[in-house]
C-alpha angles and dihedrals in degrees: 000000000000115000142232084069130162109208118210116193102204095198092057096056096043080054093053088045098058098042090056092048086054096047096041094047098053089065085044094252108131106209123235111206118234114212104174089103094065095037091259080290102189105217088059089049091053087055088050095046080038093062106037111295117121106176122047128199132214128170084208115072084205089049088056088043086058089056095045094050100044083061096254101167100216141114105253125220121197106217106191110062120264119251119224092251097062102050106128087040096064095045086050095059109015125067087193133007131182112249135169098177122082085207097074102041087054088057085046092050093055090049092048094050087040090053094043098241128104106231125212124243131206109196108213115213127198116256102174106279091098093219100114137323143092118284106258093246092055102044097095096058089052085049089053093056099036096054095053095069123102101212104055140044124219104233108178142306126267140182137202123224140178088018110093103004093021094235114166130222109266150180088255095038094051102040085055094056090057108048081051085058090045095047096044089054089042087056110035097029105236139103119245125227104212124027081178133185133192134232148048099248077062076099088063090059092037097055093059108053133045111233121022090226108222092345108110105160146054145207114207134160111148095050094047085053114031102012101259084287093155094051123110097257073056089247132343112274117256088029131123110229098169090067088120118047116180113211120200132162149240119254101157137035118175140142110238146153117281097220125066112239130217129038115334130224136138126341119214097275090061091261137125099225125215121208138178124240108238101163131242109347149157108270110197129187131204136205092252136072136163096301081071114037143003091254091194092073102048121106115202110224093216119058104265117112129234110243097184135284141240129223090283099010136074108196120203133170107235100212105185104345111105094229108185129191103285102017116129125242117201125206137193111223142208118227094266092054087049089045096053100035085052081057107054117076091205087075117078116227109218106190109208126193095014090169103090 
């Protein structure tokens, strides 16, 4: 089988799936599945719709086009704000995006006038992690506007945490999201649809309380997929985190020194680079590098250790495996390695159990 391969086992993921609906549900926070880690593939959206999911989320609009057109029955959320130039674009393939600026819902508002549906808005407000979102002071002026144009519906507010700044759901942020909901209702005398948060580590805050106050939704993406295993509980129980096994192979198998020898400068990435001496070793290479994957979240499953990589080659020094030229290496990933190894086209996508 060609290698470099990424290996997605589907009836681990609808298994993952179901188990978050389940635990999210119990706290009254229905789940929306993120699928911009996947490239809105549409085989892995039909497991997540499949098993209980009924709005995706995808920060591409081509990525959500891919998922329209491959028949995927699902309402589609657009999860990086729109820009004003693509406007109509946005209406034509999203039922609901995020926004912050009134700008842009005004330009919405004229495509979706223009397209003869009314589109659905999610104002972001700023929490604290300085990614995107309105300053709390300043969110029900954006609702009142919001709320006076004819093309679009405001459905809810949102917020994103633990991406950009790394701030985690609290106690203080959360209940802040949800007096905002409350006052908002209280103001402009409607319910709203999504009081929504972001981000997988949102389980870390729901476990330990009973109730999730006004916040009824969640974005997730990494725990759906590899069971939150990056997270810092090191996965959420009951979950399956080895859904995604990348597969590379060996095409080059040589004892050598560990250090480089000669005069040292830059390497290729604009970088001088610093390494151990560990000896003699064998050195391996295999048939990926950086174009393909972040390296530095990937976790062989057989006891060598990853020494770098360069644009086309991941080093690693063997230890005691007996690698030879053409045997396979397997890693478990992060979701930036899976995110960047689903991007790459040089890296083959192997579907397993597709019968679930």
């Amino acid at each position: 089988m060609n290698t470099p391969r990424l290996e997605i086992d589907l009836a681990k993921i609808g298994h993952n799936v179901r188990e978050i609906v389940r635990l999210y549900g119990a706290k009254g926070v229905g789940i929306i599945g993120v699928t911009k880690g996947v490239l809105g593939d549409p085989v892995i959206a039909d497991i997540f719709v499949k098993n209980g999911i009924t709005v995706l989320a995808d920060s591409r609009i081509a990525n959500l086009r891919r998922m329209r057109e491959a028949g995927i029955r699902a309402t589609r959320l657009l999860l990086r704000m729109p820009t004003l130039s693509e406007a109509d674009a946005v209406v034509r393939n999203a039922d609901i995006s995020l926004n912050s600026e009134v700008a842009v819902i005004r330009e919405l508002s004229k495509a979706a006038l223009s397209c003869g549906v009314r589109h659905k808005v999610i104002l972001m407000v700023e929490l604290g992690d300085l990614r995107e979102g309105i300053m709390p002071q300043d969110l029900e002026e954006a609702v009142k506007e919001t709320v006076s144009l004819e093309g679009v519906r405001l459905a809810g507010i949102g917020s994103n945490l633990a991406c950009f700044g790394g701030v985690k759901p609290d106690e203080n942020n959360m209940s802040l999201l949800s007096s905002l909901a409350q006052e908002i209702e209280d103001r402009f005398k409607f319910q709203l649809e999504f009081v929504s948060i972001g981000c997988s580590t949102v389980y870390s805050w729901l476990k330990s309380v009973n109730q999730a106050k006004r916040v009824n939704n969640a974005r997730v993406g990494d725990s759906l997929l590899l069971g939150g295993r990056d997270l810092e509980e090191k996965g959420i129980p009951g979950l399956h985190y080895d859904a995604f096994t990348l597969v590379a192979e060996v095409i080059e198998s040589k004892v050598k020194p560990s250090l480089p020898y000669g005069e040292i400068g830059l390497d290729a990435f604009g970088s001088i680079p610093t390494f151990a001496d560990r000896g003699i070793i064998r050195r391996v290479i295999l048939n990926i590098g950086r174009q393909d994957v972040l390296y530095t979240q990937l976790y062989p499953r057989i006891d060598i250790d990853i020494l770098g990589a360069s644009s086309d080659h991941l080093i690693v020094d063997a230890k005691k495996t007996d690698l030879k030229v053409g045997d396979e290496v397997k890693f478990d990933l992060d979701y930036g390695a899976m995110l960047q190894a689903m991007t790459s086209p040089y890296v083959a996508k192997i579907y397993l159990n597709r019968a679930v």
